[in-house]
N, C-alpha and C positions, 0 to 999 in steps of 0.2 A: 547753194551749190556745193559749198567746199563740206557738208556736214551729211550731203548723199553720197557724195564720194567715201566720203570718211565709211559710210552704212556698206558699200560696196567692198571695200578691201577688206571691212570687219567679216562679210561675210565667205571673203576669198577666204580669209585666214582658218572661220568656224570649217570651211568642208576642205579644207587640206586638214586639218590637225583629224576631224569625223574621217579622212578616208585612209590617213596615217594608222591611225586606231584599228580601222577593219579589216586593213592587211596585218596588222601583228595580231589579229587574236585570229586571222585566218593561217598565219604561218604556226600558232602552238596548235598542240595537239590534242586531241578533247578526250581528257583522263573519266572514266567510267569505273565504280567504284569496282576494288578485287576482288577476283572471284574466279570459281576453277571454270573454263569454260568446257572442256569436254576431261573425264575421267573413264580410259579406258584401259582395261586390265585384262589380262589372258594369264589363264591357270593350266599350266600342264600335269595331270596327275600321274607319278612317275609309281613304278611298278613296287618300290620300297615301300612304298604308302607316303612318302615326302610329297612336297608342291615346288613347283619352279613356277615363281610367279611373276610377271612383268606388266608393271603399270606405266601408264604413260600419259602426262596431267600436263593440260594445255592450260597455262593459268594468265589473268592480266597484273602485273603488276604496275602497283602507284607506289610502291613506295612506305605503304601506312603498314601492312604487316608482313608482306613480300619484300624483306630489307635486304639481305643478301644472296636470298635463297631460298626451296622451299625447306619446309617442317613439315615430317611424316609421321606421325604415331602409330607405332603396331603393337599390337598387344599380345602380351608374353606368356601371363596367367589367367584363367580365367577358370569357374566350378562348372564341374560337370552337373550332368543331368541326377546323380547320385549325391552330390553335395560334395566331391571331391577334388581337390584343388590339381590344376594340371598345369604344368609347365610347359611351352612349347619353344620346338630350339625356332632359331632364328640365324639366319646367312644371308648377307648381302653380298652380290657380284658383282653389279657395275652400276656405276650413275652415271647419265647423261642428261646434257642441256644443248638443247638445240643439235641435236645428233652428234656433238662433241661430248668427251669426259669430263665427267665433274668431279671435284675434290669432295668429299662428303666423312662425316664422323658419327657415332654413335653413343650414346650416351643412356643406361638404365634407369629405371627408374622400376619403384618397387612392383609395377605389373605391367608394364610396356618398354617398350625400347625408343627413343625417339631418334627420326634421320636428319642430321642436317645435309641437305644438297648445298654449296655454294663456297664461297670463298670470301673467307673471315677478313673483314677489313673493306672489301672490296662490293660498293653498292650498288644497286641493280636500276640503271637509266628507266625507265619510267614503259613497259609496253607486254609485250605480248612473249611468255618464253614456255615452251614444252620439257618437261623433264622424263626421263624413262628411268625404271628402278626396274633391278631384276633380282631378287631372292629367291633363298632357298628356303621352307620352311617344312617342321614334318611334327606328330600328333594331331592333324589337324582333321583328318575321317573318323568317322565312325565307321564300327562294324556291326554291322545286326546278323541275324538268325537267316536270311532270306536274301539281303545285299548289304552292297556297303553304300557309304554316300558319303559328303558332304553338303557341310552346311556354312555359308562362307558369307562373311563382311566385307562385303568389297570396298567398299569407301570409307568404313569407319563411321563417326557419330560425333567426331571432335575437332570438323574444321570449323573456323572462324568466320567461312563466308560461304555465298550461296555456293552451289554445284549445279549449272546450267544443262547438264548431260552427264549420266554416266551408262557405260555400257560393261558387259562382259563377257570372253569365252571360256567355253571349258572345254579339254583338250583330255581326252578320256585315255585310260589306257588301251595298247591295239588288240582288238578285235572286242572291248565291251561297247555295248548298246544303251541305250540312255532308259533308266525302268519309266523315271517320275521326276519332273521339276516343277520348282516351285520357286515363289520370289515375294518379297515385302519391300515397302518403302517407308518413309516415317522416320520419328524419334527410337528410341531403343522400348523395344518388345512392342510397337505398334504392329498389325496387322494388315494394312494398307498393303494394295499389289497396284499400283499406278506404274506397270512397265510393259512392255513386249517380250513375247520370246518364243523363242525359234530355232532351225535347226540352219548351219550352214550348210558348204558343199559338202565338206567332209561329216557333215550327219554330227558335228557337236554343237553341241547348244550353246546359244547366245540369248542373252540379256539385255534390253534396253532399257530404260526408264522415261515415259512421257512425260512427266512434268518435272519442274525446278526444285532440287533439293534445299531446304533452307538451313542456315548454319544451327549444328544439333542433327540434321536431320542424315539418313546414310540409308543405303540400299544392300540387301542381304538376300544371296538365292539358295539353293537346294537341289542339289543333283544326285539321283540313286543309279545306280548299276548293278546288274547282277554278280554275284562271289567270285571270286576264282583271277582275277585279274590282277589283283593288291595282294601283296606279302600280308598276312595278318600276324599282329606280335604273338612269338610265343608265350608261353607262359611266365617262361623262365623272366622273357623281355617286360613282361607285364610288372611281373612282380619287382623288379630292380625300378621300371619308371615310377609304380605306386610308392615305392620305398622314397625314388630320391622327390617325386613332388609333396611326399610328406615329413619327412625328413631332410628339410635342404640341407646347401652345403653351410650355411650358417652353423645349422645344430653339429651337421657334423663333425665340422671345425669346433665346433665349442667342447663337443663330447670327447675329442681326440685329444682336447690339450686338458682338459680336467685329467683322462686318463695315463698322459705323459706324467702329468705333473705328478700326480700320484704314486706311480710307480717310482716316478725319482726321489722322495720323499720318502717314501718306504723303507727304499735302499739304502738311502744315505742316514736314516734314524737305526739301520740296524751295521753300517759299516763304521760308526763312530764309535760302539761300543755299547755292551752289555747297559743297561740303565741299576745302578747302585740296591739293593734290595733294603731298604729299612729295618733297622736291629731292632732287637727288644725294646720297648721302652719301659726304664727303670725309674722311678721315683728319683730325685736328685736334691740334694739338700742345697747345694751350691750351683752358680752358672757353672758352665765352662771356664778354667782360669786359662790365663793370657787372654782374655779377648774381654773387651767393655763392652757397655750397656747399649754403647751405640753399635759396636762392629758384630752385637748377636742381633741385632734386628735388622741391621743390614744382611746381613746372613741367611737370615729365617726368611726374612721377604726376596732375598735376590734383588735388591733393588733399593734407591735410596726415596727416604719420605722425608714428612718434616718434622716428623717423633723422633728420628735419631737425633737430631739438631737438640732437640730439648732433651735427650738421654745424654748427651755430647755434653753441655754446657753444664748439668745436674754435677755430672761425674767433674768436671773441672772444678765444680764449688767444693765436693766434696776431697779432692786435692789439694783444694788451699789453693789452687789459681786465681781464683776469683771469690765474689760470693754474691749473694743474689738479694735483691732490698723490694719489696715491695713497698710503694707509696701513692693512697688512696687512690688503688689501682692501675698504678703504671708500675711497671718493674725496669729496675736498672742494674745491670752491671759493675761492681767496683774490683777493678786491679787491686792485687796484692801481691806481695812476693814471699814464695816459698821456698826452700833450699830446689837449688834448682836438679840435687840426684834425686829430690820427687817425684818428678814432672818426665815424661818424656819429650823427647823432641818435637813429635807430634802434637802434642799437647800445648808446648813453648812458644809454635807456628799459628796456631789456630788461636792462641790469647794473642799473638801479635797484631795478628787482622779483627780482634774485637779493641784491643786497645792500639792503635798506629800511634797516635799522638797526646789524647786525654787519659786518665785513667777511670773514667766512667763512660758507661755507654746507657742510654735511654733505647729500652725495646721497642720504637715507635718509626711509625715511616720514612720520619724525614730522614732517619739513621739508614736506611737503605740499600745504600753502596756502600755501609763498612759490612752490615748482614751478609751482604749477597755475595761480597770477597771471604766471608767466612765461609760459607755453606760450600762454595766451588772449591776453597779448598779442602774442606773435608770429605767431599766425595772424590777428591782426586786421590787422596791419600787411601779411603776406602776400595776405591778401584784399583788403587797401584797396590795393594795389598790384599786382595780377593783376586783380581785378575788371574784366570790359568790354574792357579792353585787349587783352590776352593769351589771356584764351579767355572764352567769357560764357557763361551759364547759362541752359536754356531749363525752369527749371524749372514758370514759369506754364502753359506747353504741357503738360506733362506733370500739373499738376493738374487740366486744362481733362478731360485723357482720363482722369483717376481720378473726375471728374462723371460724366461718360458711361458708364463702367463701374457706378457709383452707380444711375444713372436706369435701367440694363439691368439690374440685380441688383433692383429694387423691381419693374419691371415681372413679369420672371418669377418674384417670389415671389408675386405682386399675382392673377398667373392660373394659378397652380399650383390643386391641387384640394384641396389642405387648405394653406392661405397660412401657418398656425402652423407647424405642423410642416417646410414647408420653407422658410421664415425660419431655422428653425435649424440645420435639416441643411447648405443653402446656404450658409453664416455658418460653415459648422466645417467645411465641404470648402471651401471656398477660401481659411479661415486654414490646414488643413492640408496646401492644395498649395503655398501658400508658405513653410511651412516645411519641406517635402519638397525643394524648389527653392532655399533657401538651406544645407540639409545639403549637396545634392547639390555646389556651389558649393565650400561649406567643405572637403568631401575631394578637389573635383580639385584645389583649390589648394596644400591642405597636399600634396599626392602632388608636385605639381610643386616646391612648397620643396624636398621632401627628395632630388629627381630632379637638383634644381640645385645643394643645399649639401653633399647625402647626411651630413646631421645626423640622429641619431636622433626631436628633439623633433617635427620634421615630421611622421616615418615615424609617429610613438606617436598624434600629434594625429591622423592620417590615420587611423588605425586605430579610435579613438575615434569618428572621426565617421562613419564608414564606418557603425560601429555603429548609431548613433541614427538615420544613412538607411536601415538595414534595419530599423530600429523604425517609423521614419514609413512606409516602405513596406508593411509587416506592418499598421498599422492602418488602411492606406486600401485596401488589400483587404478587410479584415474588414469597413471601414464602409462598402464601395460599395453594397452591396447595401441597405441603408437610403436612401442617396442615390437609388440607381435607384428606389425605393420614393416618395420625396417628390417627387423632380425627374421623369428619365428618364436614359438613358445619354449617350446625346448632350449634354444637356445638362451633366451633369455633366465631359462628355471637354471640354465651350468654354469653362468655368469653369478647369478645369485649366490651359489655354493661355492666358487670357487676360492674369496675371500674367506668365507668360514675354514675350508682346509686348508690356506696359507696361515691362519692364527691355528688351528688346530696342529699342526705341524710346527710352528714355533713356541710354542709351550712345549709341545713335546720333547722338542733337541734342546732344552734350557733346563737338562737332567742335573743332579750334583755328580761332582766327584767322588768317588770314595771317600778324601778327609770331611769334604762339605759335608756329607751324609753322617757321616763317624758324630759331626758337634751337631747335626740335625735333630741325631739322636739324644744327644745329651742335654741339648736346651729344651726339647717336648718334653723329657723326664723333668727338667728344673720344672715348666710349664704344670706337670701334671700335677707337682708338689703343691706348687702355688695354689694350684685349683683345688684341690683336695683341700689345703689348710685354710685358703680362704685369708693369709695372713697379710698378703697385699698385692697390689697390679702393678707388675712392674713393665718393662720397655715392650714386651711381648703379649702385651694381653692390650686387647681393642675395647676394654669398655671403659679407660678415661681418655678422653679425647684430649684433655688439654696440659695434662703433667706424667710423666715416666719415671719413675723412681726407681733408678736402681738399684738392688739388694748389695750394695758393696760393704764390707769391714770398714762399720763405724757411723751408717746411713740406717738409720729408723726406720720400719714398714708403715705407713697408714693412708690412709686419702689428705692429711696436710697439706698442705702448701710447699713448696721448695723456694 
């Protein structure tokens, strides 16, 4: 008795908990996966030859890719029947949801425009919402010999889910007559006409489609009219839209700041002064006096190396500052002292930072930080005694035209058609043409070392870099085609060159002085002597790599040792 009973409430309990159950899955709502349920669009062809178009997309949302809103893609550029690329403008005038206004944004991309409808932040409960777009859009007819027409995507080819219906109208200009329509359905370039189509009251034609678009797949009609209805472009209008879809505003930006900079650079190479003319050069038995071994190669080169360092420390041995010990191939430094109206003050500095504390110095790494306090202060003292005088620096000129290269690079990232994407591309082809341009650099020079000293280390280094400029050249063919993709070609070819004339341009304004030019002259004469006698290579000649010996009263010529 008490174990039927027991069987009896067990099964009150099973059909209260079974009929709990079939009211809550009777109270949710039965989500059917997303999808456009009716896509209906009206085109009005306006007398400019522009479109006023208004679509109006019944969609379900769940949730899974209807998150805030819809996503419309229209497409921007696309090649004609000629092979020529045409831009078409594009204007949006209202969006609406659910016959209210929507907040909506636009965003490029290198051949479409995409819509966002909706409100960032804010997710879309789970059902049924209609959205209406209205743009304005215009190169989108043709013109023939006989009529004009269009030929129109009405739904596109790139939604994500089915399209249960679409229809369309076309709204002709007043008084033309419909010549010839025509219609596909299908994936892109299918031939399938699975639609209806027909005239309304007002005698313009409409478009249905009978069966369900699947995601990929889009519907496309064709409507002709007789001439005379539409503005057709003039010539004039022809030629400026061929020019800008071939010429975007990319190149043009690129072209306009290549040509600013230019002109500025021009100016400012010829407002700074005449550029020095080079004297005779005379044979010269002597350097130039007042100036050492080290401050004429600083001189001659415009710039400090590590040969003046070894001409520097030559000339201190031959001072009596120092003197120089080689032992089974390590060389050391030993202090000594000389009356010190020897030596100049310069000289008294720079043995101070070789000898701080000990009176020998070992030329080897771990010595390091006493070297590298030598060296900073010899080019300090080289600078603070060249500076202005001897040859001057225009290097503010040269920052003024890396602004302007700056302001020309934002501009045409600023109006490119997807500004992300070529911000980066822009940004990795013009670090990559400059390093393309300083490979290129690296191997003619080591080719010219080795053509000069016919050392192997040049020939090996030459071959090395050789290397890594058929690497950099290898990836900026592979990466052009993405550049063409963000930028254009043009513009990418002004980007390439434009680093070339910021170096070409500062070489240029890095002219001498009059006096620079005066001892220019006088050390290529010393130079030419040398070469002619053949009697030794002193701080100025590039074919010994590892000693500079300079010609001073009381120092030896030969290839020895120092």
């Amino acid at each position: 008795m008490t174990f039927r009973i027991f069987r009896i409430l067990l099964l009150f309990v099973l059909a209260g908990l079974i009929s709990g159950a079939v009211r809550s899955w009777a109270d949710e709502p039965i989500l059917t996966p997303e999808r456009i349920l009716s896509f209906k669009s009206e085109i009005e062809i306006q007398t400019d030859a522009s479109l006023l178009v208004t679509e109006t997309i019944t969609v379900t949302a769940t949730g899974e890719k209807i998150i805030h809103g819809l996503l419309r893609e229209f497409p921007i550029s696309y090649r004609s029947i000629e092979g020529r690329n045409i831009q078409v403008g594009f204007e949006i005038k209202k969006a609406l949801c659910n016959g209210q206004p929507e907040p909506f944004r636009l965003e490029r991309t290198a051949k479409s425009i995409l819509i966002f409808v909706g409100r960032t932040g804010v997710m879309l409960t789970p059902g049924v919402y209609t959205y209406a777009l209205t743009y304005r859009t215009d190169r989108q007819l043709g013109f023939f010999s006989q009529y004009d027409a269009l030929y129109w995507n009405v739904t596109g080819t790139n939604w994500p889910f089915r399209i249960e219906k679409a229809s369309v109208r076309v709204v002709l200009p007043p008084g033309a007559k419909v010549l010839q329509t025509e219609g596909y359905t299908g994936a892109f370039g299918s031939q399938e006409a699975d639609y209806l189509k027909g005239m309304d009251e007002q005698l313009q034609p409409i478009f249905t489609t009978t069966r369900v678009l699947t995601p990929g797949e889009g519907f496309t009609i064709a409507v002709a009219w007789p001439k005379g209805y539409v503005q057709v472009p003039s010539a004039r209008e022809k030629f400026l839209q061929s020019l800008q879809d071939q010429i975007p505003n990319t190149a043009l930006t690129a072209a306009a700041t290549l040509l600013i900079l230019f002109i500025y650079f021009f100016t400012i190479s010829k407002l700074v002064g005449p550029r020095p003319s080079p004297g005779t050069i005379i044979p010269s038995f002597y350097p130039p006096q007042n100036l050492s071994a080290g401050e004429l190669r600083f001189l001659w080169n415009r710039g400090y190396d590590a040969k003046i360092m070894t001409a520097t420390v030559v000339q201190l041995a031959v001072q009596g500052v120092l003197t120089i010990e080689e032992k089974k191939g390590k060389y050391f430094l030993h202090k000594t002292e000389p009356p010190s109206s020897v030596i100049s003050p310069e000289a008294q500095a720079l043995a101070a930072k070789f000898f701080p504390t000990a009176p020998s110095l070992e030329l080897h790494s771990r010595n390091h930080a006493q070297l590298e306090s030598a060296v900073s202060l010899l080019k300090h003292q080289l600078k603070s005694k060249f500076k202005n005088l001897y040859f001057k620096s225009y290097r503010q000129f040269v920052a003024i035209g890396a602004g302007i290269s700056l302001v020309g690079f934002t501009a045409m990232v600023l109006l490119a058609n997807d500004a992300v994407n070529a911000l980066g591309m822009a940004a990795l082809w013009v670090f990559w043409s400059c390093i393309m341009l300083l490979m290129l650099a690296l191997t003619l020079q080591q080719f010219k070392d080795f053509f000069t000293t016919f050392k192997p280390t040049p020939f090996f280094m030459g071959l090395f870099s050789s290397a890594l400029l058929a690497f950099t050249f290898w990836f900026a063919v592979n990466f052009y085609p993405r550049i063409n993709e963000a930028l254009s070609p043009a513009a990418a070819a002004v980007w390439f060159f434009i680093p070339i004339l910021h170096v070409f341009f500062y070489r240029r304004l890095k002219f001498p002085t009059a006096l620079e030019q005066k001892y220019l002259d006088q050390i290529a004469g010393f130079k030419l002597y040398l070469s002619t006698t053949r009697l030794c290579h002193n701080c100025l000649n590039e074919r010994n790599e590892h000693h500079i010996i300079s010609p001073l009263p009381g120092v030896s010529c030969g290839r020895g040792r120092g």
